[in-house]
C-alpha positions as CSV (number, residue, x, y, z in Angstrom):
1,X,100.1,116.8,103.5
2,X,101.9,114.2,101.2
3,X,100.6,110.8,101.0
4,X,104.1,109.2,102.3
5,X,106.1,109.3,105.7
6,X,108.9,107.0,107.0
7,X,106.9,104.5,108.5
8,X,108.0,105.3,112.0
9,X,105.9,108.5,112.2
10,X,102.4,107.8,113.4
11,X,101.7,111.5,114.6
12,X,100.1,113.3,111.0
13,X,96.9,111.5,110.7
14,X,98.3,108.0,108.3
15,X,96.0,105.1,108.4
16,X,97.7,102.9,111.2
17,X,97.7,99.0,109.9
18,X,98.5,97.6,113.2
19,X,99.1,97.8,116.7
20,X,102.1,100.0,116.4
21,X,100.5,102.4,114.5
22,X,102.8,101.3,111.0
23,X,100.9,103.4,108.4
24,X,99.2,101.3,105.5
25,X,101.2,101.6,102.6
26,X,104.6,100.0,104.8
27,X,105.7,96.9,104.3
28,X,106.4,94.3,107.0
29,X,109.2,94.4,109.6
30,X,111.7,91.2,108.2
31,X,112.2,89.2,111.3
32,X,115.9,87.3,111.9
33,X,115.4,83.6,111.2
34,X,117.6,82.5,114.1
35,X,116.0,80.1,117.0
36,X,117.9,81.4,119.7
37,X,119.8,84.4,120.8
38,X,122.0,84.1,123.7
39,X,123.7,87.4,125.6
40,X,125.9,87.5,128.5
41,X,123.4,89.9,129.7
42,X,120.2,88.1,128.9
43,X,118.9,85.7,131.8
44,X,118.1,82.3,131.2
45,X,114.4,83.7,131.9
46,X,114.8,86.4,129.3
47,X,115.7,83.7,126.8
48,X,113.0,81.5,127.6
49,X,110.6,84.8,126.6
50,X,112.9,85.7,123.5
51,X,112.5,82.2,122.3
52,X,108.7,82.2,122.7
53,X,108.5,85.4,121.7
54,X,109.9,85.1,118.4
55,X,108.0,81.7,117.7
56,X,104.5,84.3,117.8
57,X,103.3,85.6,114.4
58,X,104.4,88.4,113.2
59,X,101.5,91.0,113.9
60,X,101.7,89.8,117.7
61,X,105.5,89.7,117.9
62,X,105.2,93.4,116.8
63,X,102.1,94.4,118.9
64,X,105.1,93.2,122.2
65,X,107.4,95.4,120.9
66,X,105.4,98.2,120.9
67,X,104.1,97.1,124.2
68,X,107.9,96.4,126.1
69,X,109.0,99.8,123.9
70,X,106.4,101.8,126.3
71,X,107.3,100.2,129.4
72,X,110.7,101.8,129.2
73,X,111.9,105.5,130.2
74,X,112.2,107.5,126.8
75,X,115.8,108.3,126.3
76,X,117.1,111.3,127.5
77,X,118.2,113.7,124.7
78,X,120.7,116.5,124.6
79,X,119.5,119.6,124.4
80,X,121.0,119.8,120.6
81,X,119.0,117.3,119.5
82,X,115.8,118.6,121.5
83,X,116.3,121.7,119.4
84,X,117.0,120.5,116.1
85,X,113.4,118.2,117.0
86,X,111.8,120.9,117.7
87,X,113.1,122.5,114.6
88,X,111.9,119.7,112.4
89,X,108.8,119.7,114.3
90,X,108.0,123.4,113.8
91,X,109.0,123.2,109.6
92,X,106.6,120.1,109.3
93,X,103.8,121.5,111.0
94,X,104.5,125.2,109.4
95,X,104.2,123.0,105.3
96,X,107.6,123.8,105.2
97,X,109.1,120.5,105.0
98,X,110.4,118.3,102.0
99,X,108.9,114.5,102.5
100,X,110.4,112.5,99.9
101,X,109.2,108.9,99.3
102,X,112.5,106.4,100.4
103,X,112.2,104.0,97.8
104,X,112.0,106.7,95.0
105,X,115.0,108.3,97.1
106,X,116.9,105.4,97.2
107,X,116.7,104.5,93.8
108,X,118.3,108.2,92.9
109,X,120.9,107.8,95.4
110,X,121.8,104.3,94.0
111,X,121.7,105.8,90.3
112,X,124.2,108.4,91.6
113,X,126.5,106.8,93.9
114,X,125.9,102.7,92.7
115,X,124.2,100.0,94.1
């Protein structure tokens, strides 16, 4: 099992750092450094909990996300992508998938293609 997963994946046994399950060794979600964020669509209620929402520290602003993320219906897939899933799925629990670090990756894309 390699040492190093995009930090989204939480299901191969990482160390979780916080409350969504980040492994360790990824580095902190940047945050916009805006006030206020104002949508057609957003309520004047909705704004009132964005606003207070962002003024929260980081670790609890993230711990809401992953809270508010699970109180929605998952999004429904085609049944393309549900295969190809399931094909990732099956290579990575088979040891038959490539994990490749992102910043290493990055830096040989950038060497190949520029910055």
């Amino acid at each position: 099992m390699p040492d190093h997963v995009d930090c989204g994946d939480r299901s191969y046994g990482l160390p979780a750092s916080n409350a969504l399950g980040r492994p360790a060794h990824c580095a902190p979600v940047a945050v916009p450094s805006f006030t206020s964020y104002h949508s057609p669509i957003v309520t004047s209620a909705a704004q009132k909990v964005l606003e207070a929402a962002l003024a929260l520290p980081a670790d609890e602003r993230e711990a809401l996300v992953g809270v508010l993320s699970m109180s929605l219906e998952p999004a429904t897939l085609s049944p393309e992508w549900q295969a190809e899933i399931a094909r990732r799925l099956e290579r990575i629990e088979n040891g038959e998938a490539t994990f490749y670090d992102a910043e290493d990756h990055l830096r040989t894309l950038r060497a190949k293609y520029g910055s």
